[in-house]
N, C-alpha and C positions, 0 to 999 in steps of 0.2 A: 504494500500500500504506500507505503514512505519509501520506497525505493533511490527518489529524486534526491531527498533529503538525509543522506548519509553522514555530511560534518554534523549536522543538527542529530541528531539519533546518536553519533559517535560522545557528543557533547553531554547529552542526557545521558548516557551509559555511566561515561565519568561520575554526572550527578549522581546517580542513583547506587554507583560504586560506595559513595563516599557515605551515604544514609547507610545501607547495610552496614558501613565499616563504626560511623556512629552508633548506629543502635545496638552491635554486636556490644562495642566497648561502655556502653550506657549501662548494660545488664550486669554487666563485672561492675562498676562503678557504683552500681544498688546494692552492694556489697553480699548480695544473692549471685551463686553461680546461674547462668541459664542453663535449661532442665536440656536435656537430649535432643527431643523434638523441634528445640526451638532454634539449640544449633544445626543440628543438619538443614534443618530449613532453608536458616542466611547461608548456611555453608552452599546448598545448591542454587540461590539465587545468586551470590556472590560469582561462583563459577559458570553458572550460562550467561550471566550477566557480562560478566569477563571475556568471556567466550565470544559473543557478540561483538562486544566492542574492537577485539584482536580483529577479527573478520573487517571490520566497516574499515579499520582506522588501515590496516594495513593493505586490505586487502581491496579497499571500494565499495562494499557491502558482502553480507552477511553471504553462507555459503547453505547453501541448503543439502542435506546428505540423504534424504531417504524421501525417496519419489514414489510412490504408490498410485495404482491404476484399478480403478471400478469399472463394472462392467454396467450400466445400467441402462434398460430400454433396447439389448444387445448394440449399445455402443461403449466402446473404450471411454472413459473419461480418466483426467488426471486428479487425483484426489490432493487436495492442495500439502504443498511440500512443508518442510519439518527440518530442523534438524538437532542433533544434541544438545546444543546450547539453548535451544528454545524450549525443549524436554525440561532441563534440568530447573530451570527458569518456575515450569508449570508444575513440576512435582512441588518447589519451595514453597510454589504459594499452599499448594492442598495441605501442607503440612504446617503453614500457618494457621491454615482456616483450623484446621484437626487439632491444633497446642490450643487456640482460641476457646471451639467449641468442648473442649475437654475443661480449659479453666474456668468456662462460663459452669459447669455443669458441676465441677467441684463447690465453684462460689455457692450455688442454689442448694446443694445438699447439706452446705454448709448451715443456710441462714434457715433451714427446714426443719 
């Protein structure tokens, strides 16, 4: 979609570097270690994130590795492309959501 716009995307990358590297360092700083979940989480935002930005910054944009074809209506179509870095990206977030809805449900059993 942003294809056009690779310095700008390269730029946010950096930004969005620097949040995970804050709020990684925020949670030690709460003088609470963060729990498992919450590290692997930034740990694989951090590295698709990473990931991404290597790709724009060096490479012109992002590299797509894993192309997949549907067959639908007996026509080929291409299912839209992916690659590791965008994976790892999307696992960090479900395991945010997942540290989230787990702390919310602690909180509630709590106050019950």
């Amino acid at each position: 979609w942003f294809s056009e716009h690779t310095g700008w995307l390269a730029v946010l990358s950096l930004g969005a570097l620097a949040i995970i590297l804050a709020i990684f360092a925020a949670q030690f700083r709460g003088g609470k270690a963060p729990g498992i979940t919450f590290s692997v989480a930034l740990a694989f935002l951090w590295g698709g994130t990473l990931g991404n930005f290597h790709d724009r910054w060096l490479l012109g944009g992002v590299r797509d590795w894993i192309k997949w074809y549907v067959v639908i209506g007996g026509r080929e179509r291409v299912w839209p492309n992916f690659n590791i870095a965008d994976s790892a990206i999307c696992v960090g977030v479900g395991l945010l959501i997942l540290h989230e809805l787990v702390a919310a449900l602690r909180q509630r059993k709590g106050r019950a």
